[in-house]
DODOPA-961347 format. One record per residue (C-alpha): residue number from 1; residue in one letter; chain; x, y, z. Coordinates in nm, 4 decimals. Example, Ala and Ser with C-alpha at 12.3 -4.5 7.8 and 13.67 -1.06 7.14 Angstrom:
REM DODOPA-961347
+-----+----+----+----------+----------+----------+
|   i | aa | ch |     east |    north |       up |
+-----+----+----+----------+----------+----------+
|   1 |  A |  A |   1.2300 |  -0.4500 |   0.7800 |
|   2 |  S |  A |   1.3670 |  -0.1060 |   0.7140 |
+-----+----+----+----------+----------+----------+
***
This chain:
REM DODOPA-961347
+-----+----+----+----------+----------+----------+
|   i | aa | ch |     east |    north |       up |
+-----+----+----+----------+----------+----------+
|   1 |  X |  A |   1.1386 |  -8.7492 |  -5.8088 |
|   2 |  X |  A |   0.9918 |  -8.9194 |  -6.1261 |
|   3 |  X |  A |   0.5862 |  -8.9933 |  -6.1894 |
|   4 |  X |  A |   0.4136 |  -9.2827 |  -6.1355 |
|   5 |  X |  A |   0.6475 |  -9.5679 |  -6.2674 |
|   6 |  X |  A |   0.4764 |  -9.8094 |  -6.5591 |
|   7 |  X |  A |   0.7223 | -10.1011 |  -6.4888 |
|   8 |  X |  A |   0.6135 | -10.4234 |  -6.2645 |
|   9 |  X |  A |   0.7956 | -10.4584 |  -5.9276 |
|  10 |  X |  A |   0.7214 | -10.7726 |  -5.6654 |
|  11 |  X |  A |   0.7581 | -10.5978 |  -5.2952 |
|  12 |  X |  A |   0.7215 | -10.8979 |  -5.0054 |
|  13 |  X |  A |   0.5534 | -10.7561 |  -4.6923 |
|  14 |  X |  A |   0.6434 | -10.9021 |  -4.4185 |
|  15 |  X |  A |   0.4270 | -10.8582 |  -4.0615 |
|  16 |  X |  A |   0.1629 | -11.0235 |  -3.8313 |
|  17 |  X |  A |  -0.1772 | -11.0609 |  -3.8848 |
|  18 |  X |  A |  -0.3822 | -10.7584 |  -3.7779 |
|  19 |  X |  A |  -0.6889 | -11.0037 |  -3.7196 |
|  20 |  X |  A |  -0.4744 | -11.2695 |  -3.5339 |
|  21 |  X |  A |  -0.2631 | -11.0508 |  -3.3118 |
|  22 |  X |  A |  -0.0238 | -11.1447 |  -3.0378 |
|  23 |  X |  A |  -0.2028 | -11.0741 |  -2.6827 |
|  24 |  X |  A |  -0.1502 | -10.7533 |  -2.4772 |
|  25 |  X |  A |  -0.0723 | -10.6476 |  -2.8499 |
|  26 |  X |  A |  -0.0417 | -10.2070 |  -2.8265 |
|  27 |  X |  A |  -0.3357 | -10.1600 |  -3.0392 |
|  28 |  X |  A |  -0.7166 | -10.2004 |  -2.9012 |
|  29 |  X |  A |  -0.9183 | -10.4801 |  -3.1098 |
|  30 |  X |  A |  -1.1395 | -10.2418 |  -3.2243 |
|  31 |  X |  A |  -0.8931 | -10.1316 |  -3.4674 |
|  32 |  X |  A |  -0.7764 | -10.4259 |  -3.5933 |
|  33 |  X |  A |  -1.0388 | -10.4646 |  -3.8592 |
|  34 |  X |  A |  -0.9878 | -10.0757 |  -3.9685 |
|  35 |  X |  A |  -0.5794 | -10.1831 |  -4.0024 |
|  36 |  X |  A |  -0.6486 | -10.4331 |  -4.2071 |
|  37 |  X |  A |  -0.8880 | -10.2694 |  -4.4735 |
|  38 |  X |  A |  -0.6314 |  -9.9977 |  -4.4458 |
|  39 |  X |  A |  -0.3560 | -10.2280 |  -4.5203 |
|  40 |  X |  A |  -0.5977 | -10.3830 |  -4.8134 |
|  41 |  X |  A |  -0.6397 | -10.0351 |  -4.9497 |
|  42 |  X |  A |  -0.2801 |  -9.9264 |  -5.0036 |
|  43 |  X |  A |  -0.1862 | -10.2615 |  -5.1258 |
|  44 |  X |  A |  -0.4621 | -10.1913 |  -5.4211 |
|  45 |  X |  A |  -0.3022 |  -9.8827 |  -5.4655 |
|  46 |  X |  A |   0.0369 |  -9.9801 |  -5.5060 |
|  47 |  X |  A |  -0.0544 | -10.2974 |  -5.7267 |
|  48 |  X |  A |  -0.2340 |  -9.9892 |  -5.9574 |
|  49 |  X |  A |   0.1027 |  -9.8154 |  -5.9770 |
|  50 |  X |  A |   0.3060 | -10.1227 |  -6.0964 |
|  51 |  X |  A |   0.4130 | -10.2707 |  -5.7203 |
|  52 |  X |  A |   0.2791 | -10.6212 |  -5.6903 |
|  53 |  X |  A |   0.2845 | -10.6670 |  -5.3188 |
|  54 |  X |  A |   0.2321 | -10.9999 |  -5.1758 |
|  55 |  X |  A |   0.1724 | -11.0453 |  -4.7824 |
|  56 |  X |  A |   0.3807 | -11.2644 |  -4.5762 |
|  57 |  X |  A |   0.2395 | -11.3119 |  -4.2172 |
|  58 |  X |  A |   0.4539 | -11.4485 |  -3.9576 |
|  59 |  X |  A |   0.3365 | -11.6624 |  -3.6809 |
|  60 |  X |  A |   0.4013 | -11.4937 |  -3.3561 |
|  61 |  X |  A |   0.3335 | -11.8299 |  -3.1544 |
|  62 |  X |  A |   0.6331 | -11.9918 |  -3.2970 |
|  63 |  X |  A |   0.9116 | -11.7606 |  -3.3833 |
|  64 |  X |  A |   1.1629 | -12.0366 |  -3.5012 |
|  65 |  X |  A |   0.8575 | -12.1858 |  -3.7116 |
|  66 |  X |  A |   0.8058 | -11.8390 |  -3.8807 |
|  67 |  X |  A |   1.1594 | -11.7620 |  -3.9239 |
|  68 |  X |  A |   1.1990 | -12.1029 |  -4.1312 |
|  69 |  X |  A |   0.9568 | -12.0216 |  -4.3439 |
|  70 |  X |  A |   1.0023 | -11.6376 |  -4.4266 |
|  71 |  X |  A |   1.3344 | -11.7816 |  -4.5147 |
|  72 |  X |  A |   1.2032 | -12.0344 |  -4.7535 |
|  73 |  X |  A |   0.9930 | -11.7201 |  -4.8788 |
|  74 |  X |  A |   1.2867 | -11.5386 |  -4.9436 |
|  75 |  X |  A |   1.4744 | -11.7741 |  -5.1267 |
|  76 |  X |  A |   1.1671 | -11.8869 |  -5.4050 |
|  77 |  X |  A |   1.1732 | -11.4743 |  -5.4551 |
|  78 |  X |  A |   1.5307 | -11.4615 |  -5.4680 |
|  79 |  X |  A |   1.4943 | -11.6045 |  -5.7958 |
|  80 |  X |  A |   1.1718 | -11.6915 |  -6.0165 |
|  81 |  X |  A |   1.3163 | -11.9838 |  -6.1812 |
|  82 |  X |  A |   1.4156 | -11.7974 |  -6.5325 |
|  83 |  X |  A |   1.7073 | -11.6660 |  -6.3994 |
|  84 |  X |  A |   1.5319 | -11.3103 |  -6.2810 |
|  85 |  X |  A |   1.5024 | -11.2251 |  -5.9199 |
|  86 |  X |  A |   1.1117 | -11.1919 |  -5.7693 |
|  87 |  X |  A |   1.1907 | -10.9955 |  -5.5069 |
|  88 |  X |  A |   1.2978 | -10.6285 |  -5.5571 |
|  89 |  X |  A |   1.1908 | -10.4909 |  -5.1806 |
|  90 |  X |  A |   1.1189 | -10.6571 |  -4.8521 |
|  91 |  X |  A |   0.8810 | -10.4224 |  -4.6490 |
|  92 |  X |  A |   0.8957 | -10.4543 |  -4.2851 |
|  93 |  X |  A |   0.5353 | -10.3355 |  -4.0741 |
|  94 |  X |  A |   0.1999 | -10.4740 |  -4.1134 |
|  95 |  X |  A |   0.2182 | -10.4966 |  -3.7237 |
|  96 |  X |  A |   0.5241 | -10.6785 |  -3.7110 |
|  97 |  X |  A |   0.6540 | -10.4333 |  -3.3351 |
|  98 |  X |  A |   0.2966 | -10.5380 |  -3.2562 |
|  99 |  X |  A |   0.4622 | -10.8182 |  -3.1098 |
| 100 |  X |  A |   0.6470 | -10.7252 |  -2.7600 |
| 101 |  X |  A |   0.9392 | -10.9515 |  -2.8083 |
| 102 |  X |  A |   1.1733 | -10.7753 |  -3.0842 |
| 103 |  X |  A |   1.3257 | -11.1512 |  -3.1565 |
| 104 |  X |  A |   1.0968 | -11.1809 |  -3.4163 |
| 105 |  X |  A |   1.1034 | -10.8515 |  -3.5960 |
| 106 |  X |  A |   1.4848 | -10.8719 |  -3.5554 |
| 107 |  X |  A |   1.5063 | -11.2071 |  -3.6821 |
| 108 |  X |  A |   1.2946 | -11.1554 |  -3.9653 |
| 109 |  X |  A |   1.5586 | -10.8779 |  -4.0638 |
| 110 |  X |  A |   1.8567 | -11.1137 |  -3.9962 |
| 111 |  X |  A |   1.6738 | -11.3751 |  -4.2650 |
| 112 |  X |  A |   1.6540 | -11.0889 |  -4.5190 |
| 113 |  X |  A |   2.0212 | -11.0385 |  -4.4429 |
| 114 |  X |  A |   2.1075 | -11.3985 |  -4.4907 |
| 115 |  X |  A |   1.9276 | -11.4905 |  -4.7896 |
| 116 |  X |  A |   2.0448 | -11.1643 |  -5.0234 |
| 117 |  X |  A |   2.3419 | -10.9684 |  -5.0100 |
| 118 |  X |  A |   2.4586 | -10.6012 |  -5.0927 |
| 119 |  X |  A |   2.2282 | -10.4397 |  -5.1971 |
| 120 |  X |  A |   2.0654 | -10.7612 |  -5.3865 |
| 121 |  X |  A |   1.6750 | -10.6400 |  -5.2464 |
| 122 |  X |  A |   1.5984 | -10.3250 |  -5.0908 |
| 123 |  X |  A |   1.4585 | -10.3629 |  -4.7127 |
| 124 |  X |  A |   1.1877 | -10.0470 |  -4.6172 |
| 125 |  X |  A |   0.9845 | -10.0063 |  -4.3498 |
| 126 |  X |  A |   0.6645 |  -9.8304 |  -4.3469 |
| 127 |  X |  A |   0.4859 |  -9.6514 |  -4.0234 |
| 128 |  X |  A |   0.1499 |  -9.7310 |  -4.0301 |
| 129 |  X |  A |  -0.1149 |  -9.9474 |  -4.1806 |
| 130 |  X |  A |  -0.1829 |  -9.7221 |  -4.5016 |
| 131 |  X |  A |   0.1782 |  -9.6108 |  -4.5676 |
| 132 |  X |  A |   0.3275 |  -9.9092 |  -4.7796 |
| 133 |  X |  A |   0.2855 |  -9.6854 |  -5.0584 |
| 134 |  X |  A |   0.4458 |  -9.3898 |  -4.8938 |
| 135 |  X |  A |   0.7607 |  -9.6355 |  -4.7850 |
| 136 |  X |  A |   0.7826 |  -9.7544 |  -5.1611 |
| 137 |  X |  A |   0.8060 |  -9.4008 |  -5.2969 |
| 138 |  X |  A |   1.0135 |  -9.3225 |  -5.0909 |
| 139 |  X |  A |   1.2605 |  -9.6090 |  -5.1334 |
| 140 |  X |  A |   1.1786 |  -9.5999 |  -5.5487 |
| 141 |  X |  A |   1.2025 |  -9.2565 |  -5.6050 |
| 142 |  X |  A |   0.8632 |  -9.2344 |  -5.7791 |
| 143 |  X |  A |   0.5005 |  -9.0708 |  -5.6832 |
| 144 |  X |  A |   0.2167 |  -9.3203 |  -5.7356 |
| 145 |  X |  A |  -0.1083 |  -9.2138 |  -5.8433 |
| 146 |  X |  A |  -0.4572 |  -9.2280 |  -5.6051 |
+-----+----+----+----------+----------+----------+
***
């Protein structure tokens, strides 16, 4: 596995709202807050190391709604308008199996599917609120710095 890589990389996160969750949601309110700073933090971190990660929340009262427009998301990153794709990775957490219905998790997955092909954008998933950094060494072969 390399070091910490110097070049810029746009990663689209893609999840619900830890302070706007969907009710009977598995996680006690009391924790939301802590989620989100911790979701805050690693983003930091991973912006420090070259990952520009911008957050796309879905709306869990409207599933078709949200789909629309995570696709719409997609496609602007597909390409930035000079040609060069935005998009490199499409994260999958930030609460997103908060929501008991897997429609919109799977759906959100089926968009990614539809918009690129191959292996046009990587899709990762991360396990908890301060593991986006984790998921993108993973999936980028690198270590980031603290």
């Amino acid at each position: 596995m390399s070091t910490t890589s110097s070049a810029v990389h746009h990663v689209l996160l893609v999840g619900i709202d830890p302070l706007d969750p969907p009710p009977n949601a598995p996680v006690p309110p009391s924790v939301l807050q802590s989620i989100a700073e911790k979701i805050s933090i690693d983003v930091a971190r991973a912006d420090r190391n070259g990952f520009h990660c911008t957050l796309h929340y879905l709306d869990w009262r409207d599933t078709g709604s949200a789909l629309k427009k995570l696709e719409e998301v997609l496609e602007e990153g597909r390409n930035d308008g000079k040609g060069t794709k935005k998009w490199e990775a499409v994260m999958f957490g930030q609460g997103i199996r908060m929501h008991k219905d897997p429609v919109l998790f799977e759906g959100a997955i089926a968009a990614v599917r539809r918009v690129f092909t191959g292996d046009e954008v990587k899709i990762i998933f991360n396990d908890g609120a301060d593991r986006q950094c984790w998921a993108i060494e993973r999936n980028f072969g690198i270590v980031m710095e603290e």
